[in-house]
ZAMARGU-4260 file (C-alpha; in steps of 0.2 Angstrom, whole numbers, plus 5000, padded with zeros to 4 digits):
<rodrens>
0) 3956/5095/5494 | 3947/5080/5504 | 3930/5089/5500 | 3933/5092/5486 | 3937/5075/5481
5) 3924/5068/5492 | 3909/5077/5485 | 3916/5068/5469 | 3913/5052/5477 | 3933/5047/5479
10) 3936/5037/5495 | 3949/5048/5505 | 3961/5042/5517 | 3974/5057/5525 | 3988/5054/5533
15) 3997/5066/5546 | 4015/5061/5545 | 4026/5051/5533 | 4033/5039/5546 | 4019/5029/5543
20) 4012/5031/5525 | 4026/5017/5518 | 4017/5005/5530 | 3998/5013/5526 | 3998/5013/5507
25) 4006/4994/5506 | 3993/4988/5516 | 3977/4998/5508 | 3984/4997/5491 | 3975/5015/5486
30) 3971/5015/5469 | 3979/5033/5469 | 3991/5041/5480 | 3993/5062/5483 | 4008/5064/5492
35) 4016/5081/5498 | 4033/5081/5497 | 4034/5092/5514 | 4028/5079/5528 | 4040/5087/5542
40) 4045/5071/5550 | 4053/5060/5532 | 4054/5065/5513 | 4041/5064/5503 | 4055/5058/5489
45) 4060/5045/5499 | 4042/5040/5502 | 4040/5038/5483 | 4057/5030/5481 | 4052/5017/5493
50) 4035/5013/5486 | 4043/5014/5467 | 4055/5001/5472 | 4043/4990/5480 | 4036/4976/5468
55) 4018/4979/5478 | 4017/4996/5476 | 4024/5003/5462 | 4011/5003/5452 | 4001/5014/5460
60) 4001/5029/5452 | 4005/5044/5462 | 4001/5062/5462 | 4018/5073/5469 | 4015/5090/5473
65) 4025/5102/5482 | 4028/5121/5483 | 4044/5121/5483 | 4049/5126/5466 | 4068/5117/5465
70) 4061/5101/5473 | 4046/5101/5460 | 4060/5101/5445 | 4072/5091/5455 | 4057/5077/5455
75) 4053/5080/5437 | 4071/5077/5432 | 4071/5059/5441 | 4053/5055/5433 | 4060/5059/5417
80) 4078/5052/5419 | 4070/5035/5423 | 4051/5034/5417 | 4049/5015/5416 | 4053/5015/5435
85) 4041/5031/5439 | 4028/5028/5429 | 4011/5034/5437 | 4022/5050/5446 | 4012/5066/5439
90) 4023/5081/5448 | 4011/5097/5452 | 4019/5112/5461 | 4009/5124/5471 | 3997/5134/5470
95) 3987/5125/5461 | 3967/5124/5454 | 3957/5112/5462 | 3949/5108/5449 | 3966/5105/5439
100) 3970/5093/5452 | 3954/5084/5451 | 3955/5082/5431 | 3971/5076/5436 | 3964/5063/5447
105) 3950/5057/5435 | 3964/5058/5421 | 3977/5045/5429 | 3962/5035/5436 | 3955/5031/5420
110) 3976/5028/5412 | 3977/5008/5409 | 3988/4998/5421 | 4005/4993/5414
</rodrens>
């Protein structure tokens, strides 16, 4: 996924853990965030609560994917049950085309800024 989006000239930043990526995306302020809902060490859902709920952050959009299929829909339901506060989350379960993923990243790039 990096290479790919590198040799589209996207500036990538990866991160190992979720104990940090809180901290990380407030202080880079990415235009776009891909985050994995596995991390191991803290939910990627609470990741996205705590940027969503955070006046600095929650308008970057974010790109949620996951290959868990009941934590994909359990996502979608609270994107769709509350779509003001999570606008920008685009939920993608895995496996998944690349090249899906990277007309998904040019897609919510180019969507105007509410």
């Amino acid at each position: 996924m990096r290479r790919v989006l590198e040799d589209e000239q996207y500036q990538v930043s990866i991160l190992q853990d979720g104990k940090d990526a809180y901290t990380r995306v407030k202080t880079q302020l990415p235009d776009l965030l891909i985050l994995d809902l596995k991390l191991g060490d803290i939910s990627g859902q609470d990741i996205l609560k705590q940027l969503k709920d955070d006046h600095v952050t929650a308008d970057i959009p974010v790109i949620v994917y996951t290959a868990a299929v009941l934590e994909a829909e359990e996502v979608s339901r609270l994107v769709s049950s509350h779509p003001i506060h999570y606008q920008g989350v685009h939920v993608v379960q895995k496996p998944f085309e690349l090249e899906n993923l990277l007309a998904l990243v040019q897609q919510v790039l180019n969507e105007p800024v509410r």
